[in-house]
C-alpha positions in Angstrom: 10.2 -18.2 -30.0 8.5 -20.7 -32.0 4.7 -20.5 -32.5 2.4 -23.7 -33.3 -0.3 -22.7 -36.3 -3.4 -24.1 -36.0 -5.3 -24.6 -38.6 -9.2 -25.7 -39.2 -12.1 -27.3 -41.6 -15.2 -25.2 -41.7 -17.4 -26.3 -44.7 -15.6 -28.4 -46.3 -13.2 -25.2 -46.7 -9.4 -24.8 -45.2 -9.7 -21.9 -42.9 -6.0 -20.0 -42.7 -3.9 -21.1 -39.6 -3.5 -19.0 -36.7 -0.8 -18.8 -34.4 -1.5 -20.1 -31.2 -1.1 -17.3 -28.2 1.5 -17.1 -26.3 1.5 -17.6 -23.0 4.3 -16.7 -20.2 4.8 -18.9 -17.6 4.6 -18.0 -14.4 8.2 -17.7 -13.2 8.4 -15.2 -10.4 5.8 -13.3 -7.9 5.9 -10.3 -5.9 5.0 -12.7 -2.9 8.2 -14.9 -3.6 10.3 -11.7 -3.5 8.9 -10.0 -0.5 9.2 -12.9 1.4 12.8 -13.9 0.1 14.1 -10.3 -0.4 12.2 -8.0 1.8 11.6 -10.4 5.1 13.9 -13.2 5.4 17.8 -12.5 6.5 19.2 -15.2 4.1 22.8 -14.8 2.7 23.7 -12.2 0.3 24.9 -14.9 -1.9 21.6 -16.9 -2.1 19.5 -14.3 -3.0 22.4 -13.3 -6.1 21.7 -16.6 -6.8 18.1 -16.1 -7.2 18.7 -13.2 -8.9 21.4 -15.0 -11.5 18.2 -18.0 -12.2 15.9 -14.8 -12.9 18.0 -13.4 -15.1 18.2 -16.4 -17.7 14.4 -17.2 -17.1 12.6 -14.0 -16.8 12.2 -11.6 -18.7 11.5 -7.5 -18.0 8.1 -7.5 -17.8 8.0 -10.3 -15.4 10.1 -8.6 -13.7 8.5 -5.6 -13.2 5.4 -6.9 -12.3 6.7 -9.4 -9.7 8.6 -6.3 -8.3 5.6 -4.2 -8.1 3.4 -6.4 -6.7 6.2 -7.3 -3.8 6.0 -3.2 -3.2 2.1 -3.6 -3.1 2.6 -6.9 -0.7 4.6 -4.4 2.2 2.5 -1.8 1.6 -0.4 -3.8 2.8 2.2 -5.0 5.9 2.5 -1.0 6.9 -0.7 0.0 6.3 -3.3 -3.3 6.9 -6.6 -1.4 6.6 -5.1 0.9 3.5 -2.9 3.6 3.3 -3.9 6.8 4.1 -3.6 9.6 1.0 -0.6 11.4 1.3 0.8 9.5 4.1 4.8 8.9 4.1 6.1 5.6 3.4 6.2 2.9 6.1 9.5 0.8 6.6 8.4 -2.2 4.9 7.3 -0.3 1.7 10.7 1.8 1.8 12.9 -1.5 2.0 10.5 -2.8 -0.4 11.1 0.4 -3.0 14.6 -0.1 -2.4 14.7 -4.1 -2.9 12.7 -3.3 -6.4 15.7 -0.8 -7.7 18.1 -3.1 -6.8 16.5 -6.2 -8.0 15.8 -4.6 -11.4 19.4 -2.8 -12.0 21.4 -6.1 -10.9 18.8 -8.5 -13.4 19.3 -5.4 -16.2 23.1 -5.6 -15.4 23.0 -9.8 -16.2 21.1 -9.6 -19.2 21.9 -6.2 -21.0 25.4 -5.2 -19.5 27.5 -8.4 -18.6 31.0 -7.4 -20.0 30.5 -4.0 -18.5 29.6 -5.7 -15.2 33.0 -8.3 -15.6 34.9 -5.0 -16.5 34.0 -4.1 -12.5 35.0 -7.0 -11.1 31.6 -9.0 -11.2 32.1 -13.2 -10.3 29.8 -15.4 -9.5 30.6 -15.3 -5.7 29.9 -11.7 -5.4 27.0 -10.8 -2.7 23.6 -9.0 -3.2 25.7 -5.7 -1.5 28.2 -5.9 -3.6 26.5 -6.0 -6.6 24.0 -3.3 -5.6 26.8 -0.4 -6.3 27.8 -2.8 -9.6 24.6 -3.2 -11.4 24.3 0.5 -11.8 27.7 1.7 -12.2 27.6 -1.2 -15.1 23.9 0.1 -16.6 25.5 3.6 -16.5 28.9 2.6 -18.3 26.7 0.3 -21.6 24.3 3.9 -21.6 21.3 1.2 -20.7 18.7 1.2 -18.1 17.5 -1.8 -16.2 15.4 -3.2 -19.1 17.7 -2.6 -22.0 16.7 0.5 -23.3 18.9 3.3 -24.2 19.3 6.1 -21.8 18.3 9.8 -22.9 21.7 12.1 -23.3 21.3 15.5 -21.8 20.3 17.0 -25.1 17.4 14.7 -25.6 16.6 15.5 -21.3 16.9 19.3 -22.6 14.5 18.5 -25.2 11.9 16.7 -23.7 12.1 19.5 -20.4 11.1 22.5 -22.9 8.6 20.6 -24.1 7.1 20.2 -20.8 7.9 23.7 -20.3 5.9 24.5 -23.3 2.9 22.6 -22.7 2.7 24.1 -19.4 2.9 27.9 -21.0 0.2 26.9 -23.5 -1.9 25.4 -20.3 -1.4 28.7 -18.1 -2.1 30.8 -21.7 -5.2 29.1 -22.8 -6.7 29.1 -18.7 -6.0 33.1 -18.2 -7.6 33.8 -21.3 -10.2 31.7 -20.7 -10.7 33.7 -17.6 -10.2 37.1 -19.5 -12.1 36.8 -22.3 -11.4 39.2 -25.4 -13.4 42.0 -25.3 -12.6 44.9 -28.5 -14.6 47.5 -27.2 -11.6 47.6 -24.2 -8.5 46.9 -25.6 -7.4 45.4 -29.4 -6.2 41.8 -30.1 -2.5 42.5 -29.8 -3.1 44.4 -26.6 -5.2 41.2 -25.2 -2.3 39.0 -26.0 0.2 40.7 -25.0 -1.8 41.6 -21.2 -3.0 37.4 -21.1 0.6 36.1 -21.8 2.2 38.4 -19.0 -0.2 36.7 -16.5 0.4 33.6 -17.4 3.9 34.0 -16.9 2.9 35.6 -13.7 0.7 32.3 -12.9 3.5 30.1 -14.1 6.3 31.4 -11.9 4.2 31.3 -9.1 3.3 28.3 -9.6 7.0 27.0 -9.6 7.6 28.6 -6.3 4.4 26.9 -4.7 5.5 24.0 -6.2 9.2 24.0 -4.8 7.8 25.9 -1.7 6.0 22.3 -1.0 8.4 20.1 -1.9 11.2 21.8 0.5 8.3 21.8 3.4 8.0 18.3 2.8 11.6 17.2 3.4 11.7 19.4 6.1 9.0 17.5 7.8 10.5 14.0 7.1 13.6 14.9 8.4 12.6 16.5 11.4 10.2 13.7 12.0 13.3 11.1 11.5 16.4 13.5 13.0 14.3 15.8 15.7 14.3 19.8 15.2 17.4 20.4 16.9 19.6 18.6 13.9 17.5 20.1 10.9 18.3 23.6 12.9 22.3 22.2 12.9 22.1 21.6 9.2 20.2 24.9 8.2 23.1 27.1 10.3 25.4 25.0 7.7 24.0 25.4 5.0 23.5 28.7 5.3 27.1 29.2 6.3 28.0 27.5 3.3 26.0 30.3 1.2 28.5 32.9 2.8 24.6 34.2 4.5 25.2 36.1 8.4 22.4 34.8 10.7 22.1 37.9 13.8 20.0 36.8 16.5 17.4 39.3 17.4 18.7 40.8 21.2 16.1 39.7 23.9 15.2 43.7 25.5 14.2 44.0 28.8 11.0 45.2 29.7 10.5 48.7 30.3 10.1 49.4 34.2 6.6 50.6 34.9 6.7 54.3 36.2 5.6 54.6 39.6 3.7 57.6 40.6 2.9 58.4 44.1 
């Protein structure tokens, strides 16, 4: 992009020129695409089209913004007075989060995976649908995401997990010893390390239960709240039967029969 230098006379001297800033235009807003993608029923094919437009016009971080903000927009429908902390998603900020993915993936597709997304069969007459199962089959095939950049292979995802594994050991380490302090009149410093390290592993696995503990309770509750009890209870009897796991039920007993005594 070409920049215009300025340049100016400040006692009787030449000062250097500067570039002038640069300054996107305004292109797309999250109110444009809640309102186009999120509320109206138009055909599939306009809103590819408006995607298509976007795609030679806007670039990632307008994109991402605009998307954002239309997530912020139904948000804001669901919730007027403000979401409550911790409360699920409402239906307009689901369709919303979904509308973002696919949004992003099919502009990502246009501008960063084109021949991949001709190789599937992409035209210019195919449909919003359509192109939702496209966009990211063709992102996955050029080893791009949405915004051009490379996708991590499973050695660098290996990598960067022990390293959050690791910071987490030296964060469990450095809190249990800061709860046992070293003390050589009980035990010597090997000793100390050696007792802190096996509670921090302690800590650390329990706090990976906890942690998966909460997560499992959670989808529990959103699918009971969406399915009812009776079909979460269906699918724990099959998943369970698909871990090769017997479930007995408990006989009922019958009550004892008080003694009578005359």
């Amino acid at each position: 992009m070409s920049q215009v230098a300025t340049a100016a006379v400040v006692d009787g001297k030449m000062e250097p020129a500067a570039p002038a800033p640069i300054v996107r235009p305004l292109v797309v807003t999250g109110e444009y695409l809640y309102n186009t993608f999120v509320v109206a029923d138009d055909a599939q094919i306009t809103k590819m089209g408006i995607i298509r437009q976007l795609a030679d016009i806007a670039d990632a971080l307008q994109i991402k913004g605009a998307a954002d903000n239309m997530v912020k927009k139904a948000v804001l429908v669901d919730w007027p007075t403000g979401k409550p902390k911790g409360a699920d998603r409402g239906p307009k900020e689901q369709s919303a989060m979904n509308t973002r993915t696919v949004i992003q993936q099919a502009w990502g597709a246009l501008r960063f995976a084109r021949g991949n997304l001709d190789a599937l069969g992409y035209d210019d007459k195919t449909g919003y649908q359509d192109m939702r199962v496209l966009a990211k089959r063709a992102l996955d095939a050029a080893r791009v995401d949405w915004k051009g950049d490379a996708l991590k292979t499973e050695a660098q995802k290996e990598t960067a997990r022990l390293q959050r594994d690791n910071k987490e050991q030296v964060a469990a380490l450095q809190d249990v010893q800061k709860d046992n302090p070293f003390d050589s009149r009980i035990e010597t410093l090997p000793q100390w390390n050696e007792r802190t390290f096996k509670l921090a592993e302690s800590a650390m696995q329990q706090a990976r239960a906890d942690k998966e503990t909460s997560l499992a309770t959670k989808e529990a509750e959103k699918l009971i709240g969406k399915y009812g009890p009776n079909v979460l209870f269906q699918i724990a009897e099959l998943l369970l039967d698909a871990a090769g796991v017997e479930v007995t039920e408990t006989p009922e007993t019958e009550p004892e029969a008080e003694e009578v005594t005359e």
